[in-house]
C-alpha positions in Angstrom: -54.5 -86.8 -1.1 -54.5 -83.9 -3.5 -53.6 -81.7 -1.0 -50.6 -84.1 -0.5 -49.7 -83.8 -4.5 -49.5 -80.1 -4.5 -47.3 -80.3 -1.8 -44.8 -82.4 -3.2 -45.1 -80.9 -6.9 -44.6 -77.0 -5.4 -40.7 -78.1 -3.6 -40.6 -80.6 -6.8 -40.2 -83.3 -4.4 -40.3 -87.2 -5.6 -43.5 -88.7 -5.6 -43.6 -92.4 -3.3 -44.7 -95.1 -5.1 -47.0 -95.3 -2.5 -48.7 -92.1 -3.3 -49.2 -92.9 -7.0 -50.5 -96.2 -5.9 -52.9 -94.6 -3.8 -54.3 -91.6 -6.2 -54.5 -94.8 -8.6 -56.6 -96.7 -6.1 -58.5 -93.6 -5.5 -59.4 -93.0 -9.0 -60.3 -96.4 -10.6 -63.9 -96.0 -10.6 -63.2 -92.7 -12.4 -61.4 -94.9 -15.2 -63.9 -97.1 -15.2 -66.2 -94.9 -15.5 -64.7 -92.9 -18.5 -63.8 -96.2 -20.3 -67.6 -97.5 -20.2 -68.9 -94.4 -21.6 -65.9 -94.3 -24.8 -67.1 -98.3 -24.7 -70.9 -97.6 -25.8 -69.4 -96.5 -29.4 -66.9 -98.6 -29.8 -67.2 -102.4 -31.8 -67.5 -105.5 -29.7 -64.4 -106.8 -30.6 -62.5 -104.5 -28.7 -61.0 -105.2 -25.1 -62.0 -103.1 -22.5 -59.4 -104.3 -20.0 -57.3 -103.0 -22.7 -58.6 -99.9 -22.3 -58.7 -99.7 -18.6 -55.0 -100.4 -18.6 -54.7 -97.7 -20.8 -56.5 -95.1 -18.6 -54.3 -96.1 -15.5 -51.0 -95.4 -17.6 -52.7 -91.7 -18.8 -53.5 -91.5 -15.1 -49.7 -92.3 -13.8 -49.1 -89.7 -16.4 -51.2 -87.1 -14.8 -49.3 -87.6 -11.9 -46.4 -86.7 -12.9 -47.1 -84.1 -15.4 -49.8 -82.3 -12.7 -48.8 -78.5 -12.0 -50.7 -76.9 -8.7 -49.5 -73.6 -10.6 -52.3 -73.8 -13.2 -55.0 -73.6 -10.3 -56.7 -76.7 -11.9 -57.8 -79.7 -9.7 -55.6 -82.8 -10.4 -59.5 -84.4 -10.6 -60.3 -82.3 -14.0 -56.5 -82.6 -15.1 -56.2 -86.2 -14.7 -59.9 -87.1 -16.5 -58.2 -84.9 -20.0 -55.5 -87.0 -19.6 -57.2 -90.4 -19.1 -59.8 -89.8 -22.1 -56.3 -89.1 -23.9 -54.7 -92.1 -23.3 -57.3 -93.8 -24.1 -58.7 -92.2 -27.4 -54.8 -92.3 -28.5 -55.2 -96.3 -28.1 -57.9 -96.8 -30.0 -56.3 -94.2 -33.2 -53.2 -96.1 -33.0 -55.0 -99.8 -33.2 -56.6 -98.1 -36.2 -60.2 -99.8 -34.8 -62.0 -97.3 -37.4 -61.3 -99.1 -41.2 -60.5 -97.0 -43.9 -63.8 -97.8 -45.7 -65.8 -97.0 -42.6 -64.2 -93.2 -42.5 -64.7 -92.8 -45.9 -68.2 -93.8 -45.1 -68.4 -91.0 -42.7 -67.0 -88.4 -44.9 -69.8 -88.9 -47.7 -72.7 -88.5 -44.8 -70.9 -85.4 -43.5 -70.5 -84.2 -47.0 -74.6 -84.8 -47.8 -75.8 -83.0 -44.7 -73.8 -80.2 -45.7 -74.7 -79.7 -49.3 -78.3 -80.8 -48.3 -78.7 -78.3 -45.3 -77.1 -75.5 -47.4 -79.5 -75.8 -50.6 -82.6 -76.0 -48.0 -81.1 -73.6 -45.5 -82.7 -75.8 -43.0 -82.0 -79.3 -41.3 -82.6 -82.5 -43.5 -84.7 -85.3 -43.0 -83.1 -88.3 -42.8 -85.1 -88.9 -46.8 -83.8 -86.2 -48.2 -80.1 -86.9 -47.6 -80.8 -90.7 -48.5 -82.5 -89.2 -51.7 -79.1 -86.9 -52.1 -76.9 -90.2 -51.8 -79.0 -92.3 -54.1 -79.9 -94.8 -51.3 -83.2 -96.3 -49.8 -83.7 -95.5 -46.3 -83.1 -99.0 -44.8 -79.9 -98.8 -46.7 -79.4 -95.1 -45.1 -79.8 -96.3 -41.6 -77.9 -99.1 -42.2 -75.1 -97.0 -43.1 -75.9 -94.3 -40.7 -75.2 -97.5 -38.3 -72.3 -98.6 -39.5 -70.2 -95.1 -38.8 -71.4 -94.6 -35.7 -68.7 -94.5 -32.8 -66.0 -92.4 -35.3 -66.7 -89.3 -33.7 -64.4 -89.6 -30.8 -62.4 -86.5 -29.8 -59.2 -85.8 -27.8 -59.5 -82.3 -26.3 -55.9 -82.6 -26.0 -55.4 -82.0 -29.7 -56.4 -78.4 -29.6 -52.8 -77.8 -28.9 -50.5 -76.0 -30.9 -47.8 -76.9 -33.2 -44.6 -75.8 -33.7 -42.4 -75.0 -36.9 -41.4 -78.5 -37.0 -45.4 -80.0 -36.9 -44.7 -81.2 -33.2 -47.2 -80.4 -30.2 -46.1 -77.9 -28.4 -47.0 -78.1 -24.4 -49.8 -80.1 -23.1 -53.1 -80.2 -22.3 -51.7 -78.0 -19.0 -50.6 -75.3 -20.9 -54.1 -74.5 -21.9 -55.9 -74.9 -18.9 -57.2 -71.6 -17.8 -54.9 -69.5 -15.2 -57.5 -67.5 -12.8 -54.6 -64.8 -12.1 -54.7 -63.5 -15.5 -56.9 -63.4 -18.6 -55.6 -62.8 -22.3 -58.6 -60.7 -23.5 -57.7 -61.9 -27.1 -58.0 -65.8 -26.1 -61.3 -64.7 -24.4 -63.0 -63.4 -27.2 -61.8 -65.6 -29.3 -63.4 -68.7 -27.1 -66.6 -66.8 -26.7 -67.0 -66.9 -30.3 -66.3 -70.6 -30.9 -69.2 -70.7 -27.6 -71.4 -69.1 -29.7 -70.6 -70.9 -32.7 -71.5 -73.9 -30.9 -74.5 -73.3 -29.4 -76.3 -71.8 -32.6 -75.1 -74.4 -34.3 -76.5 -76.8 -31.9 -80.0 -75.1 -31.4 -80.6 -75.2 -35.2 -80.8 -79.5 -34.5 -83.7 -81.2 -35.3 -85.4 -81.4 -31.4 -84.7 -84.6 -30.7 -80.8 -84.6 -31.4 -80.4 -81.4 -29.3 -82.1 -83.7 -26.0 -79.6 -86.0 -27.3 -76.6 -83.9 -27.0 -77.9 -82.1 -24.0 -78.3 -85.3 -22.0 -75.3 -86.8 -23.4 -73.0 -84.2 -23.4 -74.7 -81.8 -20.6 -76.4 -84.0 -18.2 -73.5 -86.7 -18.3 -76.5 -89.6 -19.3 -75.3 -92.8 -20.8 -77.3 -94.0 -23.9 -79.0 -96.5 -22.2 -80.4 -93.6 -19.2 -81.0 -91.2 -22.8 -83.4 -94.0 -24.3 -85.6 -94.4 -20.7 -86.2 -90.7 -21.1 -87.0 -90.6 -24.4 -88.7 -93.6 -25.0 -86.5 -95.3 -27.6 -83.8 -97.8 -27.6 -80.2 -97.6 -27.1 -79.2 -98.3 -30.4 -82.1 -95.6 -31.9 -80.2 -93.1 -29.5 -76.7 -93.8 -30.7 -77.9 -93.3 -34.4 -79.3 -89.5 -33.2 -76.5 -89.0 -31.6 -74.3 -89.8 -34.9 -76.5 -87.8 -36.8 -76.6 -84.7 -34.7 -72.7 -85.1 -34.6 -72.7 -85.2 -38.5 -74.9 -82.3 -39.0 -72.4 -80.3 -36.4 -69.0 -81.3 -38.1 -70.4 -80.0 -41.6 -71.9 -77.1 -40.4 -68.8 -75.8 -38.0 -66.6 -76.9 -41.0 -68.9 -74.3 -43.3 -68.4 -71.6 -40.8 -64.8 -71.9 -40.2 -63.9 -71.7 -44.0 -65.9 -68.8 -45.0 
């Protein structure tokens, strides 16, 4: 079917109806698949039917945005563009109050300041000590801002004079017939930003992100291996992505 796609998009032929229908058919348990795992941090209130819709229209959208040119399989396209859709939902039912972001900021803020003085990672005490709280009250918190850390990849792309995007996620994806040596280094470095950054987690929050973001594990498959519960795994998970935002943000403005 794919092979049927490229045809049609290299003679910029119409695409059937039938065809969409089809790649749509084809790639429903991929929706579903990337809606449950958005789900896990998300609040109960929110409609994941909603969401599935969502991901069908970012998939339609795939379709027809989809250039064979950028030697990128319409599977790996179409999941950037699904996750898109979908995280561009949830910011634009504004499911994440005000207060709750705030929240978030003042935790990333006390791992930074507290990981800087110690020039090590903090314990989940000392940053409660650092925000004047008691640690029920810090895991309660810790709880309560879990889930804000969603991400759309497709916002690493540039802007024009004007503050619009310029391109789409296509225009980034990697072209194997040539190779800007500039862009290369340049994404090497943020690699190795990343991954020092990540090895100088606490133990347990690096398995977290390994499995999680590695090993493709759901929370629930995370806590089996580890031993804990789901909910114990989403609050590593928070705080490992806390402890990463305020360190990357220390690096990048030095």
């Amino acid at each position: 079917m794919e092979a049927m796609l490229r045809e049609l998009k290299e003679t910029n032929a119409e695409i059937p109806a039938t065809l969409k229908e089809q790649i749509v058919l084809e790639h429903g348990p991929l929706i579903r698949y990337i809606v449950n795992r958005i789900a896990v941090r998300l609040p109960s209130h929110i409609d994941l039917d909603d969401l599935h819709n969502t991901g069908v229209i970012g998939l339609i959208d795939a379709i027809d945005k989809y250039d064979p040119d950028k030697n990128c399989k319409f599977k790996t396209y179409a999941e950037f563009r699904i996750k898109g859709a979908i995280l561009d939902q949830l910011r634009s039912l504004d499911w994440v109050p005000r207060s709750v972001r705030q929240k978030s900021r003042r935790l990333e803020r006390a791992y930074g300041e507290v990981e800087q003085r110690l020039g090590r990672s903090a314990s989940d005490e000392e940053v409660a000590d650092s925000l004047g709280l008691q640690i029920d009250k810090f895991h309660e918190l810790m709880n309560q801002v879990r889930g804000i850390s969603l991400v759309n990849l497709e916002e690493v792309r540039g802007g024009g004079q004007d503050g619009e995007r310029t391109g789409t996620f296509a225009d980034i994806v990697e072209d194997v017939h040539s190779e800007n040596p500039f862009a290369s280094l340049k994404l090497a470095e943020q690699r190795n930003i990343v991954a020092d950054t990540i090895s100088l987690l606490p133990e347990k929050e690096r398995l977290v992100v390994s499995f999680y973001y590695y090993d493709d594990l759901n929370m629930k498959e995370i806590g089996n291996i580890l031993g804990i519960t789901e909910s114990r795994v989403c609050q590593i998970h928070t705080k490992a992505m806390l402890r990463l935002r305020a360190r990357l943000k220390g690096l990048t403005e030095r």
